[in-house]
C-alpha positions in Angstrom: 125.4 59.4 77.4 126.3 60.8 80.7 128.2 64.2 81.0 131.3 62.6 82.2 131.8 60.1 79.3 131.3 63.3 77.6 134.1 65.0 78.5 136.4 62.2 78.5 136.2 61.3 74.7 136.1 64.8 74.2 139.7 65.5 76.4 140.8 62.8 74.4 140.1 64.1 70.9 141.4 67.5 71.7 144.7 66.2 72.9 144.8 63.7 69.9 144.1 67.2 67.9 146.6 69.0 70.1 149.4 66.4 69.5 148.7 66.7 65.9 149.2 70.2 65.3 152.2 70.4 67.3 154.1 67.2 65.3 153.2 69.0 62.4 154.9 72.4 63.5 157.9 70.5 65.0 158.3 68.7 61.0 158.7 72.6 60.1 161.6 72.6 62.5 163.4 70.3 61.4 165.9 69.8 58.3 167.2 66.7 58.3 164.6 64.8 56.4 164.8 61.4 58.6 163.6 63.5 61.6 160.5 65.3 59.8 159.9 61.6 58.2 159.8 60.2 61.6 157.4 62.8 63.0 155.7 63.1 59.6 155.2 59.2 59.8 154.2 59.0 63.7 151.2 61.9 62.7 149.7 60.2 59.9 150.3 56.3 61.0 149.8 56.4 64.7 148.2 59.6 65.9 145.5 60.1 63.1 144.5 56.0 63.5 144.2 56.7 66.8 142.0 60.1 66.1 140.0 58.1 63.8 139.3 55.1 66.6 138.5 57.4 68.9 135.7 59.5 66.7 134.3 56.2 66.2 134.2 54.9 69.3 132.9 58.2 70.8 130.0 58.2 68.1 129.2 54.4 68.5 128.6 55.5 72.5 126.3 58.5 70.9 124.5 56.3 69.6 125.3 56.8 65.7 125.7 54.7 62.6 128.7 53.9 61.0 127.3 55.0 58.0 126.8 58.4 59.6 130.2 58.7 60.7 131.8 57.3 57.4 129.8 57.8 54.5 132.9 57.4 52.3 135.3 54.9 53.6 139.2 55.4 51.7 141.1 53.2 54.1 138.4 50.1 55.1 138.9 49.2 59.2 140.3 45.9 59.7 139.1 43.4 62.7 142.0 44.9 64.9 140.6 48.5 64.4 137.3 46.4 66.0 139.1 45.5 68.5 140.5 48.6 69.2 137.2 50.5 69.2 136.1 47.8 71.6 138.8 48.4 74.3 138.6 52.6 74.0 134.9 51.7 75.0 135.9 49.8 77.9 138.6 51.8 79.1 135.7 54.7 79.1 133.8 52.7 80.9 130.7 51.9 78.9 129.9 47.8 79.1 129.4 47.0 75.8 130.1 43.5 73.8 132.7 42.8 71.1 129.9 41.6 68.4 128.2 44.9 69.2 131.0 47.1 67.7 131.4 44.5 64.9 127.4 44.9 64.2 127.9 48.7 64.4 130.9 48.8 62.0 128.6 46.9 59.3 125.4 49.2 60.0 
């Protein structure tokens, strides 16, 4: 893997990381509990899936196993968290095929 696919999965984790820990202090903030529900919900649906596509994706382009990444599996990926994987892939830049990442995620 080249240094500049590198940095950019690694830019993205940190912000995904970033964005985390800053919902999580803003739910502090707040009182009302429909606001820190709606940030509380936003961090665990839609930012930590997107964490957890984009560690995959960035180890598939390592060059690791699922099985190394996941050992344990709690919440099993569906075919549109394939998908997804697929497209962060692309949008990196790496040519890779759809039946690849669905190979990988059963490895």
């Amino acid at each position: 893997m080249d240094t500049l696919l590198r940095s950019k999965f690694l830019v993205n984790i940190k912000s995904l990381t970033s964005e985390s820990k800053y919902i999580r202090q803003e739910e502090k903030k707040h009182q009302t509990d429909w606001k820190r529900d709606s940030l509380r919900n936003h961090r665990v649906c839609d930012v930590r899936k997107e964490s957890r596509i984009t560690n995959l994706a960035y180890a598939f382009a390592l060059g690791k196993t699922y099985k190394q990444v996941e050992a344990t599996v709690i919440h099993p990926l569906t075919p549109e968290d394939a998908h997804l994987i697929f497209l962060k892939l692309k949008r990196k830049g790496l040519t890779v095929d759809k039946e690849d990442v669905k190979i990988w995620l059963r490895s």
